[in-house]
N, C-alpha and C positions, 0 to 999 in steps of 0.2 A: 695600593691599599695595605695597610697593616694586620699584624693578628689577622691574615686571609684566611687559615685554617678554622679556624675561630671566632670570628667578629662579634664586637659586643654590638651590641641592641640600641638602636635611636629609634623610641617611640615617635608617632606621630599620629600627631593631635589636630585633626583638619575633618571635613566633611566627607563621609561617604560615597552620599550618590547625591547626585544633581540637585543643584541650587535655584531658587525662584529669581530671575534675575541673571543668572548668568546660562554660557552657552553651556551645551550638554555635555559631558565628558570634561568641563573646563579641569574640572579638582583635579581628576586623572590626571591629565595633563601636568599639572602642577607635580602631581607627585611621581609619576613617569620619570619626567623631563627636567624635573628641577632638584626636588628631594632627595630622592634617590641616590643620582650620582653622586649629589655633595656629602652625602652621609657615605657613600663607599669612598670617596676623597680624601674623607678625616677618618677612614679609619673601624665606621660603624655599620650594623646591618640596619636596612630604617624596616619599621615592621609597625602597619595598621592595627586598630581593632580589627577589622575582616580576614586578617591573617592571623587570626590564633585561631587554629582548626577543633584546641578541644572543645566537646561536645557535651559536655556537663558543665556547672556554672558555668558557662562563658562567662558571665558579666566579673565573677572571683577572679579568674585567668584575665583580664582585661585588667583590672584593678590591681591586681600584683606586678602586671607589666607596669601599669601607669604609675605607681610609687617606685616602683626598683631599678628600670632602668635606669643607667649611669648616664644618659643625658635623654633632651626631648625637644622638638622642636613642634611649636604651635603656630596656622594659620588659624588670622585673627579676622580675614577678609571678610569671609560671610557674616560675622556675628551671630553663627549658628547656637542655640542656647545648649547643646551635647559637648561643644566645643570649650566654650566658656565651662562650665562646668568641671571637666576634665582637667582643665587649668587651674581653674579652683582648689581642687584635691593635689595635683604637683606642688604648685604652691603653698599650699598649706604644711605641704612635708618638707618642704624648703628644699627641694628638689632642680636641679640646674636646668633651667628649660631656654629655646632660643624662639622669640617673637619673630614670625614674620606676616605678611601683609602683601596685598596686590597694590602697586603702584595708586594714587586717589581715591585711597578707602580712607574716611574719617578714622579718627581716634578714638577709642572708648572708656580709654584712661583716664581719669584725674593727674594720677599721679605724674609729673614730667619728668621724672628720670629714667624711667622705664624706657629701653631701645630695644628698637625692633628694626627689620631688614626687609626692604621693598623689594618687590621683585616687577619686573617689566607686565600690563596686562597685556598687550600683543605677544608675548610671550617670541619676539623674533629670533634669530638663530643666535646672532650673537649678544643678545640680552640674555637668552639663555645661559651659553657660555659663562658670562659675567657673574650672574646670577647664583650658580654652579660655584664660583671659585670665593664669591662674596660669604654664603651659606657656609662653607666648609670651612675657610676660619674664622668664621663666628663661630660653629660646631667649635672648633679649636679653643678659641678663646677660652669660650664659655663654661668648658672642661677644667678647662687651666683655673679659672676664677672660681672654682666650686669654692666652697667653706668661706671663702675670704669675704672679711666686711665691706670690701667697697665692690660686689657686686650686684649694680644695681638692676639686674633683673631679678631679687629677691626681695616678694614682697615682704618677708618676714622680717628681713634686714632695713628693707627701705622704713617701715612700720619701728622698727625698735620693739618687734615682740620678746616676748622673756625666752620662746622657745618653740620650736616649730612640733609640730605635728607628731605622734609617734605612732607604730603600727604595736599595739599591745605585742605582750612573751606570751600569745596564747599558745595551748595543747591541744590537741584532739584533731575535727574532721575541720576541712576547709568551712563546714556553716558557722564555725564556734569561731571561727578566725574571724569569716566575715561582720557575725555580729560585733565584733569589737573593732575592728577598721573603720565602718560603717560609723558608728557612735562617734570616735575619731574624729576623723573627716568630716563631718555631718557639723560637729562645734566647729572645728576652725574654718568650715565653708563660713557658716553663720555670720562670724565673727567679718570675716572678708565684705560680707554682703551688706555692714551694718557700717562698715568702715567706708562704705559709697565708691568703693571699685568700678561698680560699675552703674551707676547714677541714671536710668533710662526715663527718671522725667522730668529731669533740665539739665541744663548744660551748665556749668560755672565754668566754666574757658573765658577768661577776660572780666571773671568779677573781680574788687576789691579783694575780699576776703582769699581767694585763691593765689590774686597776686600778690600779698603779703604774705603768706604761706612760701611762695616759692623763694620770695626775697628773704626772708630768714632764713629758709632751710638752706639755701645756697651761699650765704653767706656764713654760714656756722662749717658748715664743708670746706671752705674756701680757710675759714680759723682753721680745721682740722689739719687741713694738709701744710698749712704754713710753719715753714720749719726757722724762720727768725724771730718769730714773736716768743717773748721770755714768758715766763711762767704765772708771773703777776697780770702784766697785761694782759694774757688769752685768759686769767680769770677774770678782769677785768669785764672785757668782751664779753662770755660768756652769761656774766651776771644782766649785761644789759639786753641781751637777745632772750632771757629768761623772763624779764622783766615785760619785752613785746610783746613774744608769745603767751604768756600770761594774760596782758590786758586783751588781748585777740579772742583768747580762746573765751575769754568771760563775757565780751560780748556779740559772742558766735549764737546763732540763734537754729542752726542748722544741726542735728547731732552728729552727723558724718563730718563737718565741720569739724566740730568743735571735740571728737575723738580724734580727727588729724593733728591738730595744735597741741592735744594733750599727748599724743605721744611722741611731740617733736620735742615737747619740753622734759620726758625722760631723757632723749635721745642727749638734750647740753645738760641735762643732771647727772647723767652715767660718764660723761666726758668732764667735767668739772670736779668730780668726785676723784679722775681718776691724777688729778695734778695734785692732790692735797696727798 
């Protein structure tokens, strides 16, 4: 382990106490036997809500951990709505966090570039093991890929927002802070929730609309990284993937939709602009 005297801090964003559905202790277990190690692996201290022992706002002290640490890793297994939530607020501060998940747990994403890290549900010794070494560089990785535009565990980035999240330059007592974090957070949740993140009364996995969504965006990715296409023809390209997503998004009838296509067509307006 590094920085031993010292370790920075891997939040972690996972269930407390027992799940409906799962065995007792499982989370513990999870965060024991899996978390843990990997976070002392790469280098970090991992540390729950239940481990901030102050005794005044907790929920402030919780909230300062959950923006400020230098990385965070979130189970996504239970679909706990504290969990979600908490993700919500990292994300919205554009905040480096590492997705993982119990081995056969659906998706809750739309979005498909978003990766996240399975871990074994029998949890046997050397899945564990595995698991352990898999976790700790993704921690790595993910460290490594802060600020950079092609990390795609950022929604802010995957979205083409203008600007993520900020915690005001407030003064005073930690309430005067909180009101304004609070106000923060609170809009760019909003914004995430309207954006159909997380979509819980249907599914588009396999509609039209979604799989044209993913064919353009993938293909404009695909223009981005291409380093033999001259500078006419990727505008070229461009103009004609502007031209898709345009007729898409006009006749989107979904508004979570039809905000996904509209910020994909920032996303080739800010890239076309920038060859001119």
């Amino acid at each position: 382990m590094t920085n031993a005297d010292n370790p920075k801090e891997c939040f972690i964003i996972m269930p407390i106490s027992d799940v409906e559905g799962y065995p007792s202790g499982h989370f513990k277990h999870v965060y024991d036997n899996i978390i843990m190690p990997s976070c002392y692996k790469a280098g970090f201290q991992a540390i729950r809500a239940d481990d901030i022992k102050a005794t005044n706002l907790i929920h402030l002290d919780i909230l300062k951990k959950l923006i400020e640490a230098p990385i965070a890793i979130c189970d996504l297994s239970s679909r706990n709505p504290n969990v979600l939530f908490e993700l919500g607020i990292r994300q919205a501060f554009d905040r480096p966090v590492v997705l993982i998940q119990e081995g056969g747990t659906p998706k809750i994403f739309d979005i498909a570039p978003l990766r996240y890290l399975e871990y074994s549900k029998e949890m046997k010794y050397h899945d564990v093991l595995r698991s352990q070494n898999e976790l700790k560089d993704a921690i790595e990785a993910t460290v490594a890929a802060d600020k950079d535009a092609g990390n795609v565990n950022s929604i802010v980035k995957l979205l083409a927002l203008n600007q993520s999240a900020n915690i005001p330059d407030l003064k005073g007592n930690k309430e005067g802070l909180a009101l304004g974090v609070l106000k923060a957070e609170m809009q760019e949740i909003r914004k995430l929730v309207e954006y159909g993140l997380h979509d819980r009364g249907r599914s588009r996995r396999g509609s039209i609309t979604a799989i044209e969504f993913e064919r353009i965006s993938n293909t404009f990715d695909k223009l981005l990284s291409a380093k033999r296409v001259s500078g006419p023809e990727r505008m070229e390209q461009f103009h004609l993937l502007l031209s898709e997503t345009e007729d898409l998004m006009m006749r989107c009838e979904d508004k979570a939709d039809h905000m996904h296509f509209r910020h994909l067509m920032e996303r080739i307006h800010r890239a076309a602009a920038d060859i001119l």
